[in-house]
C-alpha positions, 0 to 999 in steps of 0.5 A, spaced: 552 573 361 544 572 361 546 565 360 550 565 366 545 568 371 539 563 368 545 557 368 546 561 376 539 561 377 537 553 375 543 551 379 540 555 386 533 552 384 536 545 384 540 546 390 532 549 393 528 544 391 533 538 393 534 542 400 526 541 400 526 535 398 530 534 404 527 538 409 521 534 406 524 527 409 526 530 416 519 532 418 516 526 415 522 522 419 520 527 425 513 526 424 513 519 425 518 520 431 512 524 434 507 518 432 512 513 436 512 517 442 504 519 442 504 511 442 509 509 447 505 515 451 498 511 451 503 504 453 506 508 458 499 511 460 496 503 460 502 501 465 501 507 469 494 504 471 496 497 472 501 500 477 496 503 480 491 497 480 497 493 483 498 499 489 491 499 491 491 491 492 498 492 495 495 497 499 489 493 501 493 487 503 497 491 507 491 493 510 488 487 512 495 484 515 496 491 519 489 489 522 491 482 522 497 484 527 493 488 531 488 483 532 494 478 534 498 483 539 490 485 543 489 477 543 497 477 545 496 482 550 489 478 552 492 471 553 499 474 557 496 479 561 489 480 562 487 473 563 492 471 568 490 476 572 482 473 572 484 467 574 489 470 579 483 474 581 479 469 581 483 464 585 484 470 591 477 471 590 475 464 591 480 463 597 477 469 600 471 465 601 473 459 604 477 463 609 469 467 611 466 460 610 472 457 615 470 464 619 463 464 620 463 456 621 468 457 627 464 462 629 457 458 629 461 452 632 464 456 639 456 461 639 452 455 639 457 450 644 450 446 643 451 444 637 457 440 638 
């Protein structure tokens, strides 16, 4: 009977050990999954800053092109609008002149008969 339980005893032993031994394989198998996913970590950690590098020139040159309409649309604006208007202005303004200047001529030539 003592024999039997040593016998029992061993036979459990075994089973533990073997169980640790398997319990041993998995957390090194889980220990190399964690290494491997600390890495694809720092990776991704690297290619996050690359994004972000990328989204600031995209930033920046969306910028500029921003600025660059604008400056388009004010010089649009400048060229149908503005500027017409000046020379508009300008030719009423000049003709304005020559009326006082026919005018006043008119008027000089009827005060002073004299000078015909």
């Amino acid at each position: 009977m003592e024999n039997e339980k040593l016998t029992d005893h061993e036979i459990r032993i075994c089973k533990l050990e073997e169980n640790e031994k398997v319990q041993d394989k998995r957390i090194e198998m889980h220990g190399q999954q964690i290494d491997e996913q600390k890495e694809l970590s720092r990776q991704q950690g690297l290619n996050i800053e690359i994004i972000k590098k990328d989204v600031s020139n995209i930033d920046r040159t969306t910028k500029k092109t921003d600025d660059k309409i604008d400056k388009l649309y004010i010089d649009r604006i400048s060229d149908h609008y503005i500027k017409p208007n000046e020379r508009i202005k300008k030719y009423i303004d000049d003709a304005i002149k020559v009326v006082f200047g026919i005018i006043i001529a008119a008027f000089i030539y009827f005060l002073f008969p004299g000078l015909r």
